[in-house]
N, C-alpha and C positions, 0 to 999 in steps of 0.2 A: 320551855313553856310549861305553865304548871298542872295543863291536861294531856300534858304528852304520855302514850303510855308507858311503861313501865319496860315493856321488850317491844322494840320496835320495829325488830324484821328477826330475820332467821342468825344475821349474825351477832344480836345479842343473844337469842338463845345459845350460840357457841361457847357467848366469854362465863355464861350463867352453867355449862355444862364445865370449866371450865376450873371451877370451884370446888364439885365434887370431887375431879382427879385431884385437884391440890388436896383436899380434907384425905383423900384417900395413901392419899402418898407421903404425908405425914406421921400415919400410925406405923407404929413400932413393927405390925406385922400386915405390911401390905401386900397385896396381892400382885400389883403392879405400881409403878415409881415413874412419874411425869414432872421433874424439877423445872421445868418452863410453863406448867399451870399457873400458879400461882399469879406471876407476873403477866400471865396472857388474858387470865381474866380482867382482872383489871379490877379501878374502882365498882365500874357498872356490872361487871359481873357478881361482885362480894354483892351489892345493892340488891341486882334480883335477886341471888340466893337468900337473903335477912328477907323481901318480902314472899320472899316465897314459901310460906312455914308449911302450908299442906304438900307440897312436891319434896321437902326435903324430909319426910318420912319416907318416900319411896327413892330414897338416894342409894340405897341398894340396889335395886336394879341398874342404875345409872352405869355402877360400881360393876356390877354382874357381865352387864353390855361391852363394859371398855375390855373385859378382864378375857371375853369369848371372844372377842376380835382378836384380844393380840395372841390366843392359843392359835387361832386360825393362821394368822400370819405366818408364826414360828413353823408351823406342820406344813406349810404351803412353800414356805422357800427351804424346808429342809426335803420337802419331796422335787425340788425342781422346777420351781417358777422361777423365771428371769426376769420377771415385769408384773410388778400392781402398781396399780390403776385404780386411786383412792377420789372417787369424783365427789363432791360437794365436800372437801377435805378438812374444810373451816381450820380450825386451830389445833387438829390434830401433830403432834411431835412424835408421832413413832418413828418416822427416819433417824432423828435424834433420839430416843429415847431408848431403843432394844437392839438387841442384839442382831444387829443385819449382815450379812458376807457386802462386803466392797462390790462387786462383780454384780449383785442386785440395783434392779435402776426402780424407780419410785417415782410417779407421775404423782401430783396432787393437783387437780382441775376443780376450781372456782371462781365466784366474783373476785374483780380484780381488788374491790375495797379489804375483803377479809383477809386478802393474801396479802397485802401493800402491808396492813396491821401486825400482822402475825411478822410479816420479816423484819418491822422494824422494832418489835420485843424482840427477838431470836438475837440479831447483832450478829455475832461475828460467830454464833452457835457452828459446829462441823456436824454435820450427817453424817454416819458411819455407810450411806451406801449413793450411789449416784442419785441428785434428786432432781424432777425436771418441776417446775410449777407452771401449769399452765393457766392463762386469765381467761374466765370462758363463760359465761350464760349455759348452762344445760341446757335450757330451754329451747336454746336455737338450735333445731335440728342436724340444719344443712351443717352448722358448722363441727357439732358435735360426732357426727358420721365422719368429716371429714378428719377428726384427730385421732377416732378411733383405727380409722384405715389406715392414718401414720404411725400409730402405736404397732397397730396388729403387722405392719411389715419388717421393724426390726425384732421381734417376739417367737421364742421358739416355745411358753408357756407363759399363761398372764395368768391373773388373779384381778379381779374387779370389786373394789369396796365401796359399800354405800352406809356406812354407818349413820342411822338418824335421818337419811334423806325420803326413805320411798313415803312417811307418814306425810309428807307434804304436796304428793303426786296426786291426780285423779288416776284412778285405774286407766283410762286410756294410756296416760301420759307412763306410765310405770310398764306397760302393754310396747311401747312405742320404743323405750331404752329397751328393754329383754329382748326384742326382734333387731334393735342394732347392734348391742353388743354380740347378741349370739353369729353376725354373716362375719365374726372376725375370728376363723379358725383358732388362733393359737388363746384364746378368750375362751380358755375354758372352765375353769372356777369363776364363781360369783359368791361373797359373802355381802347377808343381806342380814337386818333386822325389821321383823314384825310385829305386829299386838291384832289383838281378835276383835271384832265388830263392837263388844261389849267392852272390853278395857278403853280401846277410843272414845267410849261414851262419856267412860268414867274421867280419862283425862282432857277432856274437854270441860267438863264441869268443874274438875279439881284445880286446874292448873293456868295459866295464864297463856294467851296464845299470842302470835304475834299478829295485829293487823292483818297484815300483808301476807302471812303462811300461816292459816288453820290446818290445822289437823284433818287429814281427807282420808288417807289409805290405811285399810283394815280389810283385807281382804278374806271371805265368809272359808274358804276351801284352805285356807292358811299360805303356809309353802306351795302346796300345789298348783295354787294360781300359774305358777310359774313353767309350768311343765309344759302348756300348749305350745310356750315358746322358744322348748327344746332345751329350757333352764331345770330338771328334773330334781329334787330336793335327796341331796347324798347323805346328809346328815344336819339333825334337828337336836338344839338344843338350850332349853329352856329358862329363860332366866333367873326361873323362879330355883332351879335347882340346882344354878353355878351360883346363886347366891348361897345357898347351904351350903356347899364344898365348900368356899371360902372365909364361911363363919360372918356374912353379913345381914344375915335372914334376919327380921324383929321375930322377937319370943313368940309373939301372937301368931305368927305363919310357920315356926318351925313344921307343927303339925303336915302342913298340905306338905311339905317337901318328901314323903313317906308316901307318896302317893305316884304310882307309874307314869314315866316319861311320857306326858302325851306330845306327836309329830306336828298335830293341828289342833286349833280352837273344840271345843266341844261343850254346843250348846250355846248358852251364854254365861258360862265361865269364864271371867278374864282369863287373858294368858299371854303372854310374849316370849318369843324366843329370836335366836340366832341363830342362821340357816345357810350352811353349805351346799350353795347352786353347785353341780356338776355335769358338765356335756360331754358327752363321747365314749361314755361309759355302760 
């Protein structure tokens, strides 16, 4: 239809993020290397990234985000996690793509349409570690408590990933998962990605959203949000200043990267980062 929009729910924004990894894993000195982008995006995802000319200035970050998740991973199953637990997984390939030990198990929980997609690019692709996918509505509580209680019982240490997902929550609803995942003992890392009340403003004006999932969560106290619900923030770190490490800053923002790692938002200073929950500590 010729008014149909342009992202029409959250899993084209997947095949549109999607793009980035591919552009990213094509240069000579990448930072991380995802050889099933390409073909996962798809037509429709090359399409929204061409219409997307103001979001693909901020393609650094995109780059910055993928690059802080997969340090996290690596440090998380070299310290002894036996189980993550990647919910809203969309077209994520890390099981394929990094270096995992075999003996690691890898849940990925989402709609059953992006997962139906994603397997049938992938084909006959090998996981380097056990992978389970499960088909699932987040949204549904009752049943979402119920897979984490099946997770949490064979788990002597998990890890919980929500790359891209909490910007789409109402704070209840983001209030609601932090209180279930936390009553599963062995659920004791959470990595999470945020942005400040102000950058949300800003990428709401800038960028295109889907119908069906605006942009909602921007939480004013940053990581700490997370703390009432026994989620305490271990470690904070910034997008803005893994994109400097890895030489993806525009010229224009070198400058702020010289500027002290801030943990939370301050003021209305955009700001986003990636944020190591840890319990029990």
């Amino acid at each position: 239809m010729a008014d149909e929009p342009l992202i029409r729910d959250v899993s084209d924004t997947a095949r549109w993020m999607a793009v980035y990894r591919a552009q990213e894993t094509e240069r000579p000195d990448a930072a991380f290397r995802d050889p099933y982008a390409r073909a996962l995006a798809g037509a429709r995802g090359e399409a929204i990234a061409r219409a997307m000319t103001t979001a693909a200035e901020h393609a650094w970050s995109f780059t910055a985000r993928t690059y802080l998740f997969d340090r996290y991973v690596t440090r998380l199953v070299k310290h002894g996690v036996d189980l993550i637990v990647n919910l809203a997984a969309g077209l994520d390939t890390r099981p394929y793509r990094m270096a995992l030990p075999p003996s690691l198990r890898w849940v990925e929980v989402d709609l059953p349409d992006i997962l139906d997609y994603k397997e049938s690019v992938l084909g006959d692709a090998k996981p380097a570690c056990a992978l389970e996918r499960v088909r699932l509505d987040l949204s549904n509580a009752d049943a979402r408590l119920g897979l984490f209680e099946r997770l949490g019982r064979d788990s002597k240490l998990a890890a919980i990933l929500t790359e891209g997902l909490l910007i789409y929550l109402m704070p209840h609803d983001v209030s609601a998962l932090a209180a279930d995942l936390a009553q599963q003992p062995p659920f004791r890392h959470w990595v999470v990605d945020l942005v400040s009340p102000s950058l949300l403003d800003m990428m709401r004006s800038q960028t295109m959203q889907a119908p069906t999932a605006p942009y909602l969560f921007a939480p004013a106290e940053g990581p700490r949000f997370f703390t009432r619900y026994g989620w305490p923030p271990a470690e904070v770190r910034t997008l803005l200043k893994a994109a400097s490490k890895i030489g993806r800053l525009p010229l224009m923002m070198r400058a702020f990267a010289w500027l002290p790692e801030a943990d939370a938002p301050r003021g209305n200073v955009p700001w986003s980062a990636v944020c190591l929950l840890t319990r029990g500590q």
